[in-house]
N, CA, C and O atoms as CSV, one atom per row, in Angstrom:
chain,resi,resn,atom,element,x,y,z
A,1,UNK,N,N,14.088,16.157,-8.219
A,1,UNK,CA,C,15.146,15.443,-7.532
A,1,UNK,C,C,14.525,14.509,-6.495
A,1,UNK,O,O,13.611,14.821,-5.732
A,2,UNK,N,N,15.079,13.433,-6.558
A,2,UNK,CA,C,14.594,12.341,-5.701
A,2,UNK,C,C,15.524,12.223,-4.415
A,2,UNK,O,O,16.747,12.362,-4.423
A,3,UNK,N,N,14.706,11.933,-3.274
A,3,UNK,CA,C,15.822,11.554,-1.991
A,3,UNK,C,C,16.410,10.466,-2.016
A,3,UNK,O,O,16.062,9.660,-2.879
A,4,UNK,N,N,17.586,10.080,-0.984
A,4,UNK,CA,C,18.360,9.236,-0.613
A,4,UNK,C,C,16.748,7.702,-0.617
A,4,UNK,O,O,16.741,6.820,-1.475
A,5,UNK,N,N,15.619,7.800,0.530
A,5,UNK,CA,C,15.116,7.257,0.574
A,5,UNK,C,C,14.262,6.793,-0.643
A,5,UNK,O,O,13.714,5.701,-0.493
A,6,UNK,N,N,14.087,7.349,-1.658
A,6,UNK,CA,C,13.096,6.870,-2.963
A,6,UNK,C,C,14.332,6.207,-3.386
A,6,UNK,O,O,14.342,5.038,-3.001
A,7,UNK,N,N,15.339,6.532,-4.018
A,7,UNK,CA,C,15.822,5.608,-4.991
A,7,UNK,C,C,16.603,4.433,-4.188
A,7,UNK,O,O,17.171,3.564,-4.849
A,8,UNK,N,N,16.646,4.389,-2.447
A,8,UNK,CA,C,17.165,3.389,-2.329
A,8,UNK,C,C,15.999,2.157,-1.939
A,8,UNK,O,O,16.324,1.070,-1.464
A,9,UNK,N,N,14.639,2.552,-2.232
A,9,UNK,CA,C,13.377,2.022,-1.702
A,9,UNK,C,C,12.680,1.171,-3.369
A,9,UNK,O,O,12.079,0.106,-3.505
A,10,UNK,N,N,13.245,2.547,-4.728
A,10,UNK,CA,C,13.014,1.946,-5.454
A,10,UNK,C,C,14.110,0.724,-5.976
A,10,UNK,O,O,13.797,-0.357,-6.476
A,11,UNK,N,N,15.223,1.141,-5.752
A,11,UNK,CA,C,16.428,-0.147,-5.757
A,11,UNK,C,C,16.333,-1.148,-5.212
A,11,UNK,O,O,17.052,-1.944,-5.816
A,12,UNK,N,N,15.715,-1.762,-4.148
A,12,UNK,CA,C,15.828,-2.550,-3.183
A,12,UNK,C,C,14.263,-2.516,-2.301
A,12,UNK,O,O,14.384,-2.355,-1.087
A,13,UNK,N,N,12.875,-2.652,-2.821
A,13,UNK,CA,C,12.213,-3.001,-2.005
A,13,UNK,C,C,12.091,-3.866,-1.266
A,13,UNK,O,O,12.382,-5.025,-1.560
A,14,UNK,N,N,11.591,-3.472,-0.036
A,14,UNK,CA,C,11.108,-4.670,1.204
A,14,UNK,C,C,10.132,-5.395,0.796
A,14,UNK,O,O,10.289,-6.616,0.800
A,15,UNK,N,N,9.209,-4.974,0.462
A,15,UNK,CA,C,7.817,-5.663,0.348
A,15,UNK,C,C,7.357,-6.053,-1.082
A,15,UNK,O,O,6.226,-6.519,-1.220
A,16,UNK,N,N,8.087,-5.905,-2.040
A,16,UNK,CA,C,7.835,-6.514,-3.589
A,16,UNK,C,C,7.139,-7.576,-3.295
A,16,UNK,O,O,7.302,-8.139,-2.212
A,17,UNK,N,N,6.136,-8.073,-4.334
A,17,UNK,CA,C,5.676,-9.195,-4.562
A,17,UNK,C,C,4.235,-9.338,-4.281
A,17,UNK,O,O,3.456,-8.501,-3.826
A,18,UNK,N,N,3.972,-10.915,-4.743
A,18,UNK,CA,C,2.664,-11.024,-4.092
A,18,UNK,C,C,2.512,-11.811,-3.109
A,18,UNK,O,O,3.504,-12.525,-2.963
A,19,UNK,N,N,1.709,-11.993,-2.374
A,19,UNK,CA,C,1.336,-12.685,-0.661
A,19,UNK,C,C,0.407,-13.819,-0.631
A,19,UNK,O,O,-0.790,-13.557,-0.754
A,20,UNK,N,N,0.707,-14.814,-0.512
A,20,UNK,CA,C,0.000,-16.115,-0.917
A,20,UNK,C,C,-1.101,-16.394,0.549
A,20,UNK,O,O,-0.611,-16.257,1.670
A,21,UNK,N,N,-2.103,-16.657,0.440
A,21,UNK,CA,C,-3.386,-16.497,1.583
A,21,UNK,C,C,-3.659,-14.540,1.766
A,21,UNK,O,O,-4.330,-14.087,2.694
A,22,UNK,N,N,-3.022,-13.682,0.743
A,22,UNK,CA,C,-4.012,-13.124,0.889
A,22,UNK,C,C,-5.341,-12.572,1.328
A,22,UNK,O,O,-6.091,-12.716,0.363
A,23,UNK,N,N,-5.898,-12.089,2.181
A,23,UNK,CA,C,-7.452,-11.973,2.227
A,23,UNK,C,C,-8.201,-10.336,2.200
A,23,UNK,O,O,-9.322,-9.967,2.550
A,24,UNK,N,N,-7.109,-9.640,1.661
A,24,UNK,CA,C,-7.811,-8.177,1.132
A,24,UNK,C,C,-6.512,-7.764,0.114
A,24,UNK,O,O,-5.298,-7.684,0.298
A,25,UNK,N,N,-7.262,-7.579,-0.872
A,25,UNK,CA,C,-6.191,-7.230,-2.155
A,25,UNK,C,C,-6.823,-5.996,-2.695
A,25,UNK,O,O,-7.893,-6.039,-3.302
A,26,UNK,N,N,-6.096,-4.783,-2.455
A,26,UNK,CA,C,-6.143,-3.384,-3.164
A,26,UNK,C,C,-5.488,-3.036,-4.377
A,26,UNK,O,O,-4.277,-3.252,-4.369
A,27,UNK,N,N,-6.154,-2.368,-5.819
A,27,UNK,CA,C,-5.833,-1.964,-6.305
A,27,UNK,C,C,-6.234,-0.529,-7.430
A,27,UNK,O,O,-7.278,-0.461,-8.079
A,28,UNK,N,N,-5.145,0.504,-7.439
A,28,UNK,CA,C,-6.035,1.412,-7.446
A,28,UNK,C,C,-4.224,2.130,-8.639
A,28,UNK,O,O,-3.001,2.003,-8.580
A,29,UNK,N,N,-5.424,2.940,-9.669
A,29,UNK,CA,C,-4.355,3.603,-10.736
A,29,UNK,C,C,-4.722,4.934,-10.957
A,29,UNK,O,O,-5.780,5.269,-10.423
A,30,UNK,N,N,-4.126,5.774,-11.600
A,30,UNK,CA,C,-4.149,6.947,-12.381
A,30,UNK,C,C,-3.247,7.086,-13.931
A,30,UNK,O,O,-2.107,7.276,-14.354
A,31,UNK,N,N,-4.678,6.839,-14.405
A,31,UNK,CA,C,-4.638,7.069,-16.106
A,31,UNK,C,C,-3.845,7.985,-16.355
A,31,UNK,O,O,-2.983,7.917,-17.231
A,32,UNK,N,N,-4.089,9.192,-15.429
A,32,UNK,CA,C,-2.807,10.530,-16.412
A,32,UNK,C,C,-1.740,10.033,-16.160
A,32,UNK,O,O,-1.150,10.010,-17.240
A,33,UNK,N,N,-0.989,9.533,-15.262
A,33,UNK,CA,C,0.368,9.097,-15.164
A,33,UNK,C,C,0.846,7.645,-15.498
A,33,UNK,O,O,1.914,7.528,-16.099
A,34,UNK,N,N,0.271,6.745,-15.219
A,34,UNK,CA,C,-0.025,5.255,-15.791
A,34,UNK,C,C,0.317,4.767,-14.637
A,34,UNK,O,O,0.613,3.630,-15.007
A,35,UNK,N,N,0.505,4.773,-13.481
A,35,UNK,CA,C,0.882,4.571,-12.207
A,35,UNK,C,C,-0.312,3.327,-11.372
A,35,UNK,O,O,-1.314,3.677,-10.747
A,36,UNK,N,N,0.075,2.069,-11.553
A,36,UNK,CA,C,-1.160,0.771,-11.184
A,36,UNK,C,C,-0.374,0.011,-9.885
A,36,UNK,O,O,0.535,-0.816,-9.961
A,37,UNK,N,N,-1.120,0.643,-8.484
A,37,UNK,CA,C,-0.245,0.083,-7.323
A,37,UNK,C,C,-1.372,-1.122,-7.141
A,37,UNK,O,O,-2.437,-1.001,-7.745
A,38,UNK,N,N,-1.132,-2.306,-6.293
A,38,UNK,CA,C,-1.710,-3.555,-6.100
A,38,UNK,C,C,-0.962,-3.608,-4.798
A,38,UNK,O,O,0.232,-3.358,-4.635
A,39,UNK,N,N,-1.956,-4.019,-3.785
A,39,UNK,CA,C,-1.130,-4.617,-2.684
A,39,UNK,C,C,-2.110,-5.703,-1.845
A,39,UNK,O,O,-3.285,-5.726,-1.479
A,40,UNK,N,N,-1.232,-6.365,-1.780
A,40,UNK,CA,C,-2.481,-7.725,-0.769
A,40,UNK,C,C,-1.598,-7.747,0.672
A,40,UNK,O,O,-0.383,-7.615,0.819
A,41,UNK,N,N,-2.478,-7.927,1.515
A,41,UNK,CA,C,-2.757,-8.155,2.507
A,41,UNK,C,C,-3.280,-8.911,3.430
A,41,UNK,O,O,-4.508,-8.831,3.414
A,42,UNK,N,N,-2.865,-9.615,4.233
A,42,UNK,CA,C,-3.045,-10.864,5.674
A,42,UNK,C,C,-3.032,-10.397,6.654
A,42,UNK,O,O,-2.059,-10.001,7.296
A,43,UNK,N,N,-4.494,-10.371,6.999
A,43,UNK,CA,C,-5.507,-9.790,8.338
A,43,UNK,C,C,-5.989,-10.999,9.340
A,43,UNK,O,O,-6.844,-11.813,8.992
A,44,UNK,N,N,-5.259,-11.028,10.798
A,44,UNK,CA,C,-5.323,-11.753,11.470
A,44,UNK,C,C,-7.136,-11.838,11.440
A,44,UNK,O,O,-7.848,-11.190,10.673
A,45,UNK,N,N,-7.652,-12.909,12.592
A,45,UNK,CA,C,-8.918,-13.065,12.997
A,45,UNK,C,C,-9.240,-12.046,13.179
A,45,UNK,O,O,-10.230,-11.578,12.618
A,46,UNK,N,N,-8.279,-11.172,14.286
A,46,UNK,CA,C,-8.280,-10.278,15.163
A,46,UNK,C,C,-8.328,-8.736,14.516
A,46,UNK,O,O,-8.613,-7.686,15.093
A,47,UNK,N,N,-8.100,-8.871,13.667
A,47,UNK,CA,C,-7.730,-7.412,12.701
A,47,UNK,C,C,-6.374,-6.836,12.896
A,47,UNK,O,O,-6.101,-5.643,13.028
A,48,UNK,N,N,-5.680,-7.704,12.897
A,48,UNK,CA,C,-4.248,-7.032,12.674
A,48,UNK,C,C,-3.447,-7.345,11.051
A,48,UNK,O,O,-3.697,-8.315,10.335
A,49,UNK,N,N,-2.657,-6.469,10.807
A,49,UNK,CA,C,-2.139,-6.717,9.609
A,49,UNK,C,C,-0.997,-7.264,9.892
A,49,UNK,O,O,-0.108,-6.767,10.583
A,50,UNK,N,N,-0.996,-8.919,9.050
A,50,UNK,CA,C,0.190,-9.356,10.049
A,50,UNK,C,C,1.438,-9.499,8.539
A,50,UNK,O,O,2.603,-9.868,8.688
A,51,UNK,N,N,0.919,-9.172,7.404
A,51,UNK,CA,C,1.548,-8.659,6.460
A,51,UNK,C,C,0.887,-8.280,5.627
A,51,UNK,O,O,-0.323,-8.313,5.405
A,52,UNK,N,N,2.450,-7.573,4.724
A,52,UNK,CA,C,1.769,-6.777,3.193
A,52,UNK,C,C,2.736,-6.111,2.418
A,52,UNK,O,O,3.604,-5.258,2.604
A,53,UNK,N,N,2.060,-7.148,0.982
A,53,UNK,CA,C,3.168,-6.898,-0.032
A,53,UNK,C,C,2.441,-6.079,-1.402
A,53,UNK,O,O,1.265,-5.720,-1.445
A,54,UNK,N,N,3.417,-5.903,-2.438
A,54,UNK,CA,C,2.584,-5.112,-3.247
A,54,UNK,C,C,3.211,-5.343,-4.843
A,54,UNK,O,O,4.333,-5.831,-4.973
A,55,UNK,N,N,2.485,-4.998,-5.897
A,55,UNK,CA,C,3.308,-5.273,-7.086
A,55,UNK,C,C,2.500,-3.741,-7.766
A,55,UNK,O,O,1.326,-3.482,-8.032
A,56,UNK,N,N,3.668,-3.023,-7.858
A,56,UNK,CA,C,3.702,-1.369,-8.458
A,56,UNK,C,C,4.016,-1.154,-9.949
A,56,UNK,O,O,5.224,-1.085,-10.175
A,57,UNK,N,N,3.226,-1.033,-10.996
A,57,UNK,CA,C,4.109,-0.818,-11.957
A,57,UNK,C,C,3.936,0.623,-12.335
A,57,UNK,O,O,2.832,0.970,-12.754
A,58,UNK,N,N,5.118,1.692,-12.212
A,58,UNK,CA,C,5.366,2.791,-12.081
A,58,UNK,C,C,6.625,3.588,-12.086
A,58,UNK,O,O,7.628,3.051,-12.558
A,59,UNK,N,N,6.696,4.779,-11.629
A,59,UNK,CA,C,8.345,5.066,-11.698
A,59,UNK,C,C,8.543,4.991,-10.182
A,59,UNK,O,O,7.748,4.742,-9.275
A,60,UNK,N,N,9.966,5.311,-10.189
A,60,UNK,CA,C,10.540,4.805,-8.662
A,60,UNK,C,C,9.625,5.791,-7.301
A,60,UNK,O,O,9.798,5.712,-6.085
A,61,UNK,N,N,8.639,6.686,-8.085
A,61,UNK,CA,C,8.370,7.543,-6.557
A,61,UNK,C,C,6.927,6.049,-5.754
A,61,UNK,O,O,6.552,5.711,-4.631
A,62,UNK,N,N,6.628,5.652,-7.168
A,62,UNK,CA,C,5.060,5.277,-6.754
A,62,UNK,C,C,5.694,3.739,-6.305
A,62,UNK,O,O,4.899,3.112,-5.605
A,63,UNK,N,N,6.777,3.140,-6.540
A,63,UNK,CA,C,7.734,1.802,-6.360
A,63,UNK,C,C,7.948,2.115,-4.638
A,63,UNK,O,O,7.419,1.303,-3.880
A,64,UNK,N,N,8.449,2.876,-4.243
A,64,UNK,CA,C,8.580,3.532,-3.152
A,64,UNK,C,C,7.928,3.784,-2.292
A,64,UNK,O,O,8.219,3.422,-1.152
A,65,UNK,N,N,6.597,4.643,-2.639
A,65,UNK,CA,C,5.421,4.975,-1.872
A,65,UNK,C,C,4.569,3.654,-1.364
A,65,UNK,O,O,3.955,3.607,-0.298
A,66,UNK,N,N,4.648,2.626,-2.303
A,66,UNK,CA,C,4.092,1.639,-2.218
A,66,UNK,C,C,4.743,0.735,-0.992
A,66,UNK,O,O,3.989,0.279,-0.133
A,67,UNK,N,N,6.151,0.495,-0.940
A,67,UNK,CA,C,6.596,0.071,-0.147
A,67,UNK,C,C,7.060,0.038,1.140
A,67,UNK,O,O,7.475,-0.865,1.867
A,68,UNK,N,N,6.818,1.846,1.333
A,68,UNK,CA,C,7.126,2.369,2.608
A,68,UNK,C,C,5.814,2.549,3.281
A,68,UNK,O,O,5.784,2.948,4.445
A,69,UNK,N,N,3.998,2.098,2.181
A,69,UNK,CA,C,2.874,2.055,2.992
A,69,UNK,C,C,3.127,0.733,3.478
A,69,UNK,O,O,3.064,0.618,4.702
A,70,UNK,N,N,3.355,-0.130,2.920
A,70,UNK,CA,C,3.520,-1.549,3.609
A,70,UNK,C,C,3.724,-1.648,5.000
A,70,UNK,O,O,2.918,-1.864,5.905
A,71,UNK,N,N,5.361,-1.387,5.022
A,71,UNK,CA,C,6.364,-1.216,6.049
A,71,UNK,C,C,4.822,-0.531,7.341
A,71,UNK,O,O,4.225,-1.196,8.188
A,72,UNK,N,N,4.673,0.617,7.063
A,72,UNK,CA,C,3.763,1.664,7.624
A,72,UNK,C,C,3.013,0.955,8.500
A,72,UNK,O,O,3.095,1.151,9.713
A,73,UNK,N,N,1.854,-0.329,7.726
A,73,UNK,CA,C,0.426,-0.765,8.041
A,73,UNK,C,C,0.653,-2.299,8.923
A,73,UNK,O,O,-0.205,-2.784,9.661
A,74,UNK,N,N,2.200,-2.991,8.607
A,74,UNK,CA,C,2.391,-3.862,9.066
A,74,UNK,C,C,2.042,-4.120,10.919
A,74,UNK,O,O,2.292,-3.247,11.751
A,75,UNK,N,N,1.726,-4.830,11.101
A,75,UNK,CA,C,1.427,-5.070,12.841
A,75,UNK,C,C,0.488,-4.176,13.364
A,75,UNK,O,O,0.215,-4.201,14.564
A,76,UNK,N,N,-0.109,-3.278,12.480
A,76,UNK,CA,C,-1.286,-2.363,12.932
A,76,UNK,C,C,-2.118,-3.023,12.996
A,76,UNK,O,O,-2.138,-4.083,12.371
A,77,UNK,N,N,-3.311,-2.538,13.945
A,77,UNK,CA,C,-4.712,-2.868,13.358
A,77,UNK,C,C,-5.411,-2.486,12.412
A,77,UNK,O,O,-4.873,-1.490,11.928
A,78,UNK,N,N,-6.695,-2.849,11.674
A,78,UNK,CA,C,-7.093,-2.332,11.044
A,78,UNK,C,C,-7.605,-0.820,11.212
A,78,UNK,O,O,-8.105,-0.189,10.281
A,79,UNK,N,N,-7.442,-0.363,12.374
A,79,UNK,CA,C,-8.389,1.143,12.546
A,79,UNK,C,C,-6.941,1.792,12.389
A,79,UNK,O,O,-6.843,2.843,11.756
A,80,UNK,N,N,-5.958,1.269,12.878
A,80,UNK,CA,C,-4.368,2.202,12.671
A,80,UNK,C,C,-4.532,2.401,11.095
A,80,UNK,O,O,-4.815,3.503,10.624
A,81,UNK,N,N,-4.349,1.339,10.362
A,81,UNK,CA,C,-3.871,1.316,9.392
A,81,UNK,C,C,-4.950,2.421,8.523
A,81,UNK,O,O,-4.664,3.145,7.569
A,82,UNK,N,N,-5.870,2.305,9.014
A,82,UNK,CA,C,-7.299,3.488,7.822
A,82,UNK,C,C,-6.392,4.946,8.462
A,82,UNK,O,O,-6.888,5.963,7.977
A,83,UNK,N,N,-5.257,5.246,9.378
A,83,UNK,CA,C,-5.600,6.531,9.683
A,83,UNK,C,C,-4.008,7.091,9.068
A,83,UNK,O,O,-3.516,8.192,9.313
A,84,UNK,N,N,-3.370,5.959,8.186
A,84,UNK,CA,C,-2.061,6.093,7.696
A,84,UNK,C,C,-2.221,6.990,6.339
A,84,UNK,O,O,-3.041,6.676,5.477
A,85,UNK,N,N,-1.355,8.153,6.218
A,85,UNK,CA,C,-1.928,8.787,5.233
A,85,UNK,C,C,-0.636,9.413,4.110
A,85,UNK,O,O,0.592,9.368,4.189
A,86,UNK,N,N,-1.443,9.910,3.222
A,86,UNK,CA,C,0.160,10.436,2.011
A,86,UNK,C,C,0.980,10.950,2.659
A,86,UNK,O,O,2.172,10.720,2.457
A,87,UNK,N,N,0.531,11.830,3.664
A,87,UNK,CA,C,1.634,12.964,4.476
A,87,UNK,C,C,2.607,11.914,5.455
A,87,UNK,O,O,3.787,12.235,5.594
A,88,UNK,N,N,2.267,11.070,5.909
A,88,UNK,CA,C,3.155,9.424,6.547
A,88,UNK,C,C,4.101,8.817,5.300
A,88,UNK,O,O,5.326,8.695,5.328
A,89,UNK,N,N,3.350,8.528,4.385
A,89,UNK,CA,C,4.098,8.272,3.102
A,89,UNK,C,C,5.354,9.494,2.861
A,89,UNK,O,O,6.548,9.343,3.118
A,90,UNK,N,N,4.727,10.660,2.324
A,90,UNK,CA,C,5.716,11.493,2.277
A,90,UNK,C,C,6.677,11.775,3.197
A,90,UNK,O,O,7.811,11.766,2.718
A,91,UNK,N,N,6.614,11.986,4.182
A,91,UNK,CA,C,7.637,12.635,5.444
A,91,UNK,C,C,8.741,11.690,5.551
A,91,UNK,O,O,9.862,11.971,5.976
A,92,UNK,N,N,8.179,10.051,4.955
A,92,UNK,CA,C,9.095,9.437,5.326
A,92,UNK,C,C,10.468,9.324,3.978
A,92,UNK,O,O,11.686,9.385,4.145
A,93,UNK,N,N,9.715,9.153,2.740
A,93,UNK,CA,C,10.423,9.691,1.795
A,93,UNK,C,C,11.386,10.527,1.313
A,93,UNK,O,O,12.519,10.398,0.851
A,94,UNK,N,N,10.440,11.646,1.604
A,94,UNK,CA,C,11.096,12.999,1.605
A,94,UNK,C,C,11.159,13.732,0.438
A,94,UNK,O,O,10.066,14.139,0.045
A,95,UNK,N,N,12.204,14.045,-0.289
A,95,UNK,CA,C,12.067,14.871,-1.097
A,95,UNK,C,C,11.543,14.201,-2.492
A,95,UNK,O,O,11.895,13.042,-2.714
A,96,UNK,N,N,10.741,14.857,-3.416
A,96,UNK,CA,C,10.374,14.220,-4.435
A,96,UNK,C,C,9.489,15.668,-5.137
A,96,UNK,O,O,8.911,16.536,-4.483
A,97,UNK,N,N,9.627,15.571,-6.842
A,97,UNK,CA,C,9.457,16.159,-7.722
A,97,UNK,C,C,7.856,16.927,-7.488
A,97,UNK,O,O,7.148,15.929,-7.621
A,98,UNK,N,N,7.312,17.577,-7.340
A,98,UNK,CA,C,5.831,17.996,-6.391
A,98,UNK,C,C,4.869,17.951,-7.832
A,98,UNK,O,O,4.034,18.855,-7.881
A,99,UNK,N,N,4.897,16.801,-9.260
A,99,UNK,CA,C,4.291,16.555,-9.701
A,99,UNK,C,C,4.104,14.899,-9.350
A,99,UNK,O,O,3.119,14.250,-9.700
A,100,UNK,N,N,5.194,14.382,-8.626
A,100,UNK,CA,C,5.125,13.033,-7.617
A,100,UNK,C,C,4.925,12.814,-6.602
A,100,UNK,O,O,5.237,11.880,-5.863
A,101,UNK,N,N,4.205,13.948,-6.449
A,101,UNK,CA,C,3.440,13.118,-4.379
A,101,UNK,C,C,1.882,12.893,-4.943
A,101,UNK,O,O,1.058,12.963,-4.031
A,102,UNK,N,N,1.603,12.766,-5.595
A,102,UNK,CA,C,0.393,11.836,-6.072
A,102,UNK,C,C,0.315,10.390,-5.567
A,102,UNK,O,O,-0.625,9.704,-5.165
A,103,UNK,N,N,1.875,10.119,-5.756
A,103,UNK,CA,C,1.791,8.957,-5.917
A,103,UNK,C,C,2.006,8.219,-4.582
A,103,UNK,O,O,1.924,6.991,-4.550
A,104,UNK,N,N,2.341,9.107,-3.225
A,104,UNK,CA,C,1.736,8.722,-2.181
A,104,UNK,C,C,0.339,8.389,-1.804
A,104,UNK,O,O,0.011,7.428,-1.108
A,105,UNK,N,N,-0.715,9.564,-2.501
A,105,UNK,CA,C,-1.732,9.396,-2.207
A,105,UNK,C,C,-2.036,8.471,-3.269
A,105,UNK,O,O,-3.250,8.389,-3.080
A,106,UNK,N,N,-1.858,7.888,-4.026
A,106,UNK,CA,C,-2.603,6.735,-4.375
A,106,UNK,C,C,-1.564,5.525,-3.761
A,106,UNK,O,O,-1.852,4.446,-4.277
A,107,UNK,N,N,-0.624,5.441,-2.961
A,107,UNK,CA,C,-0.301,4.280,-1.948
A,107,UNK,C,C,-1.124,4.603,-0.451
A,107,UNK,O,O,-1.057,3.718,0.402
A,108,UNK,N,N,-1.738,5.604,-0.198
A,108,UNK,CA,C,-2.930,5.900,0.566
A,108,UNK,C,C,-3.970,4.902,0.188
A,108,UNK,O,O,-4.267,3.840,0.735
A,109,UNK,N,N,-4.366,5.375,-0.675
A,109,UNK,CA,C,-5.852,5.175,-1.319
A,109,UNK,C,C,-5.804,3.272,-1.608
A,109,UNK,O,O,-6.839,2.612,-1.698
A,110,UNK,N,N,-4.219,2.589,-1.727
A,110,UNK,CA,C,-4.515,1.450,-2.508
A,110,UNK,C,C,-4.498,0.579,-0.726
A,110,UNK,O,O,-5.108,-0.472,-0.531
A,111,UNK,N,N,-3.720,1.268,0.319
A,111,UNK,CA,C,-4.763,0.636,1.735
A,111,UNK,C,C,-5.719,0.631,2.294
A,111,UNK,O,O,-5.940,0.012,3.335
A,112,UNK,N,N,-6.707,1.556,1.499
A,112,UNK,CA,C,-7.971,1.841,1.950
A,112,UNK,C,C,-8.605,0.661,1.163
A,112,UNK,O,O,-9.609,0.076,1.568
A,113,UNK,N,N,-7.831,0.288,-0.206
A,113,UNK,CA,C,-8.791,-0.275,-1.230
A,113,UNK,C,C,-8.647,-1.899,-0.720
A,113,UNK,O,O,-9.472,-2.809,-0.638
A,114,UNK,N,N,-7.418,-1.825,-0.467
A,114,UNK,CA,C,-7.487,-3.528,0.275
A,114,UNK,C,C,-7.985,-3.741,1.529
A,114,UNK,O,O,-8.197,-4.905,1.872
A,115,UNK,N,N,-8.217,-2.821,2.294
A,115,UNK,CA,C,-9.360,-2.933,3.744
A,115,UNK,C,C,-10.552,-3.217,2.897
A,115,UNK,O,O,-11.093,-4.322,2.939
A,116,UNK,N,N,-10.964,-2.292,2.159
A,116,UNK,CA,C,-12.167,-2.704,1.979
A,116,UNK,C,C,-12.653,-3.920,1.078
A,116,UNK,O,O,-13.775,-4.416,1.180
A,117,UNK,N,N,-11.709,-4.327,0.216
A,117,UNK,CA,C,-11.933,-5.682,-0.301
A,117,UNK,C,C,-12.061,-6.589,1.174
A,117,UNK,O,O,-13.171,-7.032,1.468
A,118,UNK,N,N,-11.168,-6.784,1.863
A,118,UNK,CA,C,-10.981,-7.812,3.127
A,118,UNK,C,C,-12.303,-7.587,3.653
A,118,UNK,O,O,-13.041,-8.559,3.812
A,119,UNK,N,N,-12.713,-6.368,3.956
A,119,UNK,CA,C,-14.292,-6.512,4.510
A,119,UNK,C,C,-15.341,-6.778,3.666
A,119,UNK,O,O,-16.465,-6.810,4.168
A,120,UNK,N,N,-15.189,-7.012,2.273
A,120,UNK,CA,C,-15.887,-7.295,1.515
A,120,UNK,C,C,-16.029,-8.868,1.055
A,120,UNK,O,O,-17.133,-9.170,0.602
A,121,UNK,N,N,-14.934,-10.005,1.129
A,121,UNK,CA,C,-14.564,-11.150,1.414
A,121,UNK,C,C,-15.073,-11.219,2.989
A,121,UNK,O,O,-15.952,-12.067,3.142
A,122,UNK,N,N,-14.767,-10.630,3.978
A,122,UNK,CA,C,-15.161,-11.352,5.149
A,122,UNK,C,C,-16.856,-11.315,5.621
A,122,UNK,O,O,-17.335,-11.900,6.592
A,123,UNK,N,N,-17.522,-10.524,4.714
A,123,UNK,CA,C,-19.031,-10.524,4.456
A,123,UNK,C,C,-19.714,-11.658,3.430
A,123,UNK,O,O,-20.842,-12.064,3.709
A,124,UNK,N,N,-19.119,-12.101,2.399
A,124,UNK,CA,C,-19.469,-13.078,1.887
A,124,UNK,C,C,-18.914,-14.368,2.788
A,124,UNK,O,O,-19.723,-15.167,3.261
A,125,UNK,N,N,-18.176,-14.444,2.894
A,125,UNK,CA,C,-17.877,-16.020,4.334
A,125,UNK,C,C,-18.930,-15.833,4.868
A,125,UNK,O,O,-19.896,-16.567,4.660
A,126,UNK,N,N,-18.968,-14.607,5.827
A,126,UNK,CA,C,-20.474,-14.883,6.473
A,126,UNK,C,C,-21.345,-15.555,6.281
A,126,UNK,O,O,-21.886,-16.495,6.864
A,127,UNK,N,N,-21.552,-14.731,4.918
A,127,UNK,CA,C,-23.087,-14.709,4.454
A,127,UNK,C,C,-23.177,-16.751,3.973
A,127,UNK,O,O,-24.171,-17.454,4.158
A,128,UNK,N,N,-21.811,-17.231,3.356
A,128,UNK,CA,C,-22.369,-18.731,3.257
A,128,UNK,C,C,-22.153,-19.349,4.159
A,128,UNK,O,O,-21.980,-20.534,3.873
A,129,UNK,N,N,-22.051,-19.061,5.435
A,129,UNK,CA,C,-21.840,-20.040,6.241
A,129,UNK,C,C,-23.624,-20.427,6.927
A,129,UNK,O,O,-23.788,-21.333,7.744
């Protein structure tokens, strides 16, 4: 059984889509379930996340999870945002099938994966300048 918050998160996301200037794009799946979250991200000079959107293809828990990390990481800094975790995802959710909180932790795992692309782009600038 799904909560009030998943199916009205998978009905109506905030953060669908993709984010044009981009500069850290995460993406991260699980083969046993087929569950492929993507989310990009716009990181001030400063390290703030001054947005972040995502394109989920999945069922409504991982549609959800995805969108309520967004919401989560927005206006953080980057050190907030590394300390946002499934159990943040979940609590806010709430109830969901306990073969679907996976799919928080891989909306965990897909902000870790776009920090580290962004620091991985902001090391090559470096390096050609």
């Amino acid at each position: 059984m799904y909560s009030q918050q998943i199916i009205d998160r998978f009905k109506n996301p905030k953060n669908a889509g993709s984010l044009r200037g981009a500069n850290g794009v995460g993406k991260v799946g699980n083969a046993a379930c087929g569950d492929i979250m993507k989310m990009y991200l716009k990181i001030s000079d400063e390290g703030i996340i001054e947005d972040a959107k995502f394109k989920t293809f999945g069922c409504c828990a991982a549609i959800a999870s995805t969108d309520v990390a967004c919401d989560l990481i927005k206006g953080k800094t980057i050190d907030e945002a590394l300390k946002v975790t499934n159990k943040d995802v979940f609590n806010i959710l709430g109830t969901m099938p306990a073969h679907k909180i996976h799919c928080s932790v891989l909306a965990e795992e897909t902000i870790r994966d776009a920090i580290e692309d962004y620091y991985k782009r902001r090391e090559k600038a470096n390096k050609a300048k």
